[in-house]
C-alpha positions in Angstrom: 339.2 268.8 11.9 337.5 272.2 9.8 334.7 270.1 9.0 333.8 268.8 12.7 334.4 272.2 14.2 331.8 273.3 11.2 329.9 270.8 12.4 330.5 272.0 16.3 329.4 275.4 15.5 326.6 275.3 13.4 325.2 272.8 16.0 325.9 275.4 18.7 324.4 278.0 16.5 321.1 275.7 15.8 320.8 275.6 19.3 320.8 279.5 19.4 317.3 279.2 17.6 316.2 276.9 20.2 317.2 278.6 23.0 316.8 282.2 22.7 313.4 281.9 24.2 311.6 285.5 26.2 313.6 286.2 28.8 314.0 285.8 37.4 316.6 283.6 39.4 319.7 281.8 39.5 319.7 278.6 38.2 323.6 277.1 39.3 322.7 277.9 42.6 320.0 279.3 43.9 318.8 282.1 46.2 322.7 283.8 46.9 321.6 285.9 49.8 321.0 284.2 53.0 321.8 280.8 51.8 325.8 279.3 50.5 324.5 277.3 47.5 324.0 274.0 48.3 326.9 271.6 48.3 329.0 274.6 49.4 331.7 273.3 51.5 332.4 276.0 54.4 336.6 276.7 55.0 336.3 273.9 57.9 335.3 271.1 55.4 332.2 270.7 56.9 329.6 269.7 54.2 326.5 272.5 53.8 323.6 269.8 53.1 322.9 269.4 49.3 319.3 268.8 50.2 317.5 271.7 49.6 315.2 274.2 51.9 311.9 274.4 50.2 311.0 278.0 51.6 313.8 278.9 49.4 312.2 278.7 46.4 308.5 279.8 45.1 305.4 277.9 44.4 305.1 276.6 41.0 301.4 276.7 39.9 299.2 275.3 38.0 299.2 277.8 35.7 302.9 278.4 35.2 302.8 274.3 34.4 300.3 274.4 31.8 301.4 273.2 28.4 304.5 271.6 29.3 305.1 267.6 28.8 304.1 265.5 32.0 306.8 262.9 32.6 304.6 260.1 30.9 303.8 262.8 27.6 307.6 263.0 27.5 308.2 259.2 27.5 305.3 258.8 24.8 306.9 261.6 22.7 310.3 259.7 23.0 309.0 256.6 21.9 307.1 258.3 19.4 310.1 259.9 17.8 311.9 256.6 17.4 309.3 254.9 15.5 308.6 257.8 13.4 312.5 258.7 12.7 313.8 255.4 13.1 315.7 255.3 10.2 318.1 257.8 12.3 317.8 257.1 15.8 317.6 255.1 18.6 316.3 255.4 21.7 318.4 253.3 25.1 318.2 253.7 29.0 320.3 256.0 31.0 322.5 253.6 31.7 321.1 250.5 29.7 321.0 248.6 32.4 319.5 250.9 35.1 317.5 248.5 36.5 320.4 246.0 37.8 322.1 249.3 39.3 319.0 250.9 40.7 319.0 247.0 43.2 323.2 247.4 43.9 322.7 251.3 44.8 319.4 250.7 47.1 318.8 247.2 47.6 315.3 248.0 46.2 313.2 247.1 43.4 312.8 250.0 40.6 309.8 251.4 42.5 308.1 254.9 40.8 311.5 255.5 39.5 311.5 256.7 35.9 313.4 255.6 33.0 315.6 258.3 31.9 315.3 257.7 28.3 317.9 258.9 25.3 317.9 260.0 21.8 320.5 258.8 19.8 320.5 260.6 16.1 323.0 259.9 13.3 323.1 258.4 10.0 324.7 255.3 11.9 323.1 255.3 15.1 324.4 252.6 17.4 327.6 251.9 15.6 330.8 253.5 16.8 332.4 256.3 14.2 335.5 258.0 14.0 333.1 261.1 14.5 332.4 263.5 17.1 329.7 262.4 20.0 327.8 265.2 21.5 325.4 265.0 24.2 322.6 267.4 25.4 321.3 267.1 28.8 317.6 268.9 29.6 315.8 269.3 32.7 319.0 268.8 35.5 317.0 271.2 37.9 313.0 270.2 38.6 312.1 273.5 38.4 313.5 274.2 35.3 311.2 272.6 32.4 312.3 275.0 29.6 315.4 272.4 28.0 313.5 269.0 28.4 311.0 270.8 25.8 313.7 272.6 23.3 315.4 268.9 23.0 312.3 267.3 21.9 311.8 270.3 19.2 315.3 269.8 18.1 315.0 266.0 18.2 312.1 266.0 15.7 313.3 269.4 13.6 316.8 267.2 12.5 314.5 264.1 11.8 311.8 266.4 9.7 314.9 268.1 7.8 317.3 265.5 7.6 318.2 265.3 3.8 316.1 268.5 2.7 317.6 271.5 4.6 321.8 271.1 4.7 322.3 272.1 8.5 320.5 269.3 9.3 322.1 266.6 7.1 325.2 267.9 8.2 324.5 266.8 12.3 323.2 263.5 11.3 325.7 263.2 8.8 328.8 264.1 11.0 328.0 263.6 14.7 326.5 261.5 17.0 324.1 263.1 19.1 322.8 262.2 22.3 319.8 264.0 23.9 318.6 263.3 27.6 315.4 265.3 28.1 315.3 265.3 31.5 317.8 264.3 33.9 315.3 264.9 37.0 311.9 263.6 36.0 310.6 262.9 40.1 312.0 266.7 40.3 309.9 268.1 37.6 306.6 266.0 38.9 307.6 267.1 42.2 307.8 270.9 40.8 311.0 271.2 42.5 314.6 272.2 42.0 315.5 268.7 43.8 314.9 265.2 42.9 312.6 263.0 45.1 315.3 262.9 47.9 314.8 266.7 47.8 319.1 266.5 46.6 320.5 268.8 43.8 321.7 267.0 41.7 323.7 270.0 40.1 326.1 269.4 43.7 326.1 265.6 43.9 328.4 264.4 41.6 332.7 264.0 43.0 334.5 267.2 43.3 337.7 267.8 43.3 338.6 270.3 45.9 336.3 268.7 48.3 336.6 264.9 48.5 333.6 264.5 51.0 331.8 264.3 47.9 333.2 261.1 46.8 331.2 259.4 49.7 329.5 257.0 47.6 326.0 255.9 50.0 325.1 259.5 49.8 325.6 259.7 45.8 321.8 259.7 44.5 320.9 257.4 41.4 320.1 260.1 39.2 324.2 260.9 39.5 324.9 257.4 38.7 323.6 256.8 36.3 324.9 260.0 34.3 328.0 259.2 35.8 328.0 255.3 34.0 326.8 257.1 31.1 329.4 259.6 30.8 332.3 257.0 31.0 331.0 254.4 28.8 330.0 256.7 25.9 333.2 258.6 25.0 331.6 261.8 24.6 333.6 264.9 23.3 331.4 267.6 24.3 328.3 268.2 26.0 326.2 271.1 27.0 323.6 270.9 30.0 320.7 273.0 29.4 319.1 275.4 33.0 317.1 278.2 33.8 317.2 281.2 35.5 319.8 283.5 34.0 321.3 284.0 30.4 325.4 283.2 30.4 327.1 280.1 29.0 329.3 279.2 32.3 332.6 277.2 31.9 334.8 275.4 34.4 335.9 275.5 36.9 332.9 276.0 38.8 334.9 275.4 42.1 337.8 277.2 43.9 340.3 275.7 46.3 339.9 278.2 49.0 336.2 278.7 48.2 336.7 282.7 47.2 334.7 284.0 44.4 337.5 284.3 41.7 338.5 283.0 38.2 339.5 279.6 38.6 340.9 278.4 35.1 340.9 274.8 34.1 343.8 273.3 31.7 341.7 273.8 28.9 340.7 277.2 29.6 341.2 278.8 26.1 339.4 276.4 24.5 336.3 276.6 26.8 336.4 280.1 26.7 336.6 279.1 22.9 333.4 277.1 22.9 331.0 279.6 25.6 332.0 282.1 23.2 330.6 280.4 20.2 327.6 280.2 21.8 327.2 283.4 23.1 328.0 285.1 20.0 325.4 283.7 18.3 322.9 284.2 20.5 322.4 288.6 20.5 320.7 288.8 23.6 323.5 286.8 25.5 326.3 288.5 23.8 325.2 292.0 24.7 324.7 291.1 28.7 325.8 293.7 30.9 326.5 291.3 33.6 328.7 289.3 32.0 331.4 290.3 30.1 330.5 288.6 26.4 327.8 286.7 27.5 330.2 284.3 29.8 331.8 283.3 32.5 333.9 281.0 34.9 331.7 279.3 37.1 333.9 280.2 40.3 334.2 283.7 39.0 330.6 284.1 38.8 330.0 282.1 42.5 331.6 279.4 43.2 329.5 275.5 43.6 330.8 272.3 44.5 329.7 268.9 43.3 328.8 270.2 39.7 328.5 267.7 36.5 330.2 270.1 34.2 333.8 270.2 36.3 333.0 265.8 36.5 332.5 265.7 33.2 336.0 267.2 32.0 338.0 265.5 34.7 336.5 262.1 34.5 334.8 261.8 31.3 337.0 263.8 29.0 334.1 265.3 27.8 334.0 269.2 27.0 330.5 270.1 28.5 329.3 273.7 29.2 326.3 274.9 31.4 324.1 277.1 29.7 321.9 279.1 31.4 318.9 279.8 28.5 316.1 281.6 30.1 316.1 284.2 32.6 312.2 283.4 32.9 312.1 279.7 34.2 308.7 279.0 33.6 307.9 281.1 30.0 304.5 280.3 29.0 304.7 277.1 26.8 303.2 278.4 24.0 306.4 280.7 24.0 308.8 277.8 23.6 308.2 277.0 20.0 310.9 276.0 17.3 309.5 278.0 14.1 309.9 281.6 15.8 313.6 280.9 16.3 314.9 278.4 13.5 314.6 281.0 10.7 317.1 283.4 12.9 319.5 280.4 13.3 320.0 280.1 10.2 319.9 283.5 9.1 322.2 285.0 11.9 326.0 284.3 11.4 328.1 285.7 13.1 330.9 283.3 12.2 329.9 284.5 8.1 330.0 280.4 7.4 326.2 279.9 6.0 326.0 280.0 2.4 
């Protein structure tokens, strides 16, 4: 157990390299004035629509775009990576057999619809281990590009490293690691918070204070297929990866009576535990003078329903956190580079465990 919560936190604290990109919105839910998040369920049960209004949000321009992957660079640089690190990885559908699903959810063929490719890293990719399996999900949000980019970086920095610097050796080593890029390609080309339905998916998934969600026609595929993935891989932790604040947000996201207030889950300690990992070792989180460490409840900070992060815990047994990365959503790409912040990860220890 010391060596996989090693493991657990010097991965946590890689990811503080990553992900302390230049810091002006709210990524769980959106504009918090005029509008209930979407997904918000009023005190009558009556469902607020989890499509999206697009006056709500601002243009995304040319300009802001320039740099980052298209959806078809992405897939070439994911295709890329497993030949080049293949010794490693693998790389598999979201769910493997999306296709046959994509014809029972719609009734139609696969259409524009994009593979949402994986990254599987570990010294025994494929085969099942009596090791931890962690999973990173970029991109949830179209509008948020900054964590389908970081998860590339940190896809190719373990494979570059792996058997030369000991951080690295020790993920590939000791952990199965699953990386989704981007969970809402059509969103992304779309330059939207929604997917091509105009749905966020960040409110589509079952909730458990408000069953409407567990209408199944309305479910989108994007949902599905993370939801198949979730319970057919066993993971034991994940962390999704969004924009638009700095916070590492924990469950419950959700309240039974709707009020903004701490809602704790079962597990509370130990996700207070695990945000505060993170937040530690990341110094402009931890000194936030919003949040109190650098975290929060989800349903403390405003409460959403339909989130992946409570789903996950409940029906996947899987320990997943939402961490919000970049107060700037759109940084200039050229900002979003892996050598400015890898040096820091592994010189700044707060935990006093590098050697």
């Amino acid at each position: 157990m010391e060596l996989v919560s090693l493991v657990l936190k010097r991965l946590f604290l890689l990811l503080l390299a990553l992900l302390s990109c230049p810091a002006n919105t709210i990524a769980r839910g959106g504009d918090l004035g005029a509008h209930p998040p979407p997904g918000f369920m009023g005190p009558r049960g009556g469902l607020l629509a989890r499509r999206l209004f697009e006056d709500n949000y601002p243009e995304i321009t040319d300009e802001m775009t320039r740099g980052y992957m298209s959806n078809s660079e992405l897939e070439v640089a994911v295709k890329k990576f497993s030949k080049r690190c293949a010794n490693i990885s693998r790389i598999y559908r979201d769910p493997p057999n999306l296709i046959q699903h994509w014809k029972e959810w719609t009734g139609l063929s696969i259409g524009k619809l994009l593979f949402q490719w994986v990254i599987e890293i570990s010294d025994k990719p494929g085969q099942e281990e009596p090791e931890p399996s962690f999973k990173f999900i970029g991109n949830v949000h179209g509008d948020e590009p900054v964590g389908r980019e970081l998860l590339m970086l940190l896809a190719n920095w373990l494979c570059d490293n792996y058997m030369t610097d000991t951080l690295a050796t020790l993920i590939v080593k000791h952990v199965h690691l699953h990386i989704l890029p981007t969970m809402n390609p059509d969103g992304f080309a779309l330059r939207r918070r929604g997917n091509a339905n105009n749905v966020d998916l960040n409110r589509d998934f079952p909730d458990q204070f408000y069953p409407i969600n567990d209408i199944k026609h309305s479910r989108q595929p994007e949902t599905r297929a993370i939801m198949t993935w979730v319970k057919e891989g066993h993971f034991t932790a994940s962390a999704s990866l969004h924009g638009g604040a700095l916070v590492a947000n924990y469950p419950w996201d959700g309240s039974q009576d709707t009020r903004k207030q701490y809602t704790a889950s079962p597990d509370d300690k130990t996700f207070r535990y695990m945000a505060s990992l993170y937040s530690r070792s990341h110094y402009n989180m931890s000194l936030s003078q919003e949040f109190e460490g650098g975290i929060t409840n989800g349903a403390l900070w405003y409460p959403i329903y339909g989130g992946m992060q409570d789903w996950n815990y409940i029906h996947g047994g899987c320990f997943e956190l939402t961490l919000e990365i970049s107060d700037n959503k759109w940084p200039q790409a050229n900002e979003v580079s892996f050598e400015s912040f890898i040096d820091d990860a592994l010189c700044f220890d707060p935990l006093g465990e590098c050697s």
